[in-house]
C-alpha positions in Angstrom: 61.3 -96.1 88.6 59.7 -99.4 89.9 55.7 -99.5 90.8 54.0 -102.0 92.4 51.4 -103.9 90.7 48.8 -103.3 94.0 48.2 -99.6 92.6 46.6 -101.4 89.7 44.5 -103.2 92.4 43.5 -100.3 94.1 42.0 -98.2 90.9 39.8 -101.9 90.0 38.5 -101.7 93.6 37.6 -98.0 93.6 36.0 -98.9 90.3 34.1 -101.7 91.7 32.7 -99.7 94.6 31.4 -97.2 92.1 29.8 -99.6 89.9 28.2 -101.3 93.0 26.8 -98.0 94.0 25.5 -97.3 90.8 23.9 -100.7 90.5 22.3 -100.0 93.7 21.5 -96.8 92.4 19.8 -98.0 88.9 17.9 -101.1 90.1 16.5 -99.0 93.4 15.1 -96.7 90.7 13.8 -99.6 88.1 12.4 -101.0 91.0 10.6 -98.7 92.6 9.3 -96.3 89.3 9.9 -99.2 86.7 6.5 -100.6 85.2 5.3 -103.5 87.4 5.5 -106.1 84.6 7.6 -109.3 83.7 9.9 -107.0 81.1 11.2 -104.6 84.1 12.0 -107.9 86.4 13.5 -110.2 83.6 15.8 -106.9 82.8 17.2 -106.8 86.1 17.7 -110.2 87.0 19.8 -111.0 83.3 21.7 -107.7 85.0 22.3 -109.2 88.3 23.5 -112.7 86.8 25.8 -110.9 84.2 27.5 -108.5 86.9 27.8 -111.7 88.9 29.3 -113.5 86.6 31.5 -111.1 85.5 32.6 -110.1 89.5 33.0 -114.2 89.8 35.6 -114.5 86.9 37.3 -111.5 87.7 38.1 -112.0 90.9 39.0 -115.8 89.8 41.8 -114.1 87.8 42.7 -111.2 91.1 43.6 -114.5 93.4 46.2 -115.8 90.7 48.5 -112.4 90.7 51.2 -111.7 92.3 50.0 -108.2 93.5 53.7 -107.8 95.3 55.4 -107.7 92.5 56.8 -104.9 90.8 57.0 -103.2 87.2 59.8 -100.4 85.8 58.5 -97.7 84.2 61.5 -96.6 81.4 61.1 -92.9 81.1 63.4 -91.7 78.0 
């Protein structure tokens, strides 16, 4: 039985999507009922540059895939 590798694809983005909506989610909240001080704002920008830098390289290594190619699954 053959799969293609774009199903792997697929589950990433539909991860993605939920951890973008839960990053909207969490800094809406620690925005609007977070203490108005330097602490609350330093926390969520090192959160913004980390989930950047972690979309940028992951996505860096997406575009060098082959997502048409295909893998057996040996079922004994």
């Amino acid at each position: 039985m053959e799969l293609s590798l774009s199903i792997f694809l697929i589950i990433y983005l539909i991860c993605l999507l939920f951890i973008l909506i839960m990053t909207i989610f969490n800094l809406y909240h620690s925005w609007r009922f977070g203490m108005n001080n330097f602490t609350n704002f330093l926390m969520m920008s090192i959160y913004i540059v980390i989930l950047f830098v972690i979309i940028f390289f992951s996505i860096k290594f997406i575009s060098s895939v082959d997502w048409k190619s295909t893998f057996e699954i040996i079922i004994f």
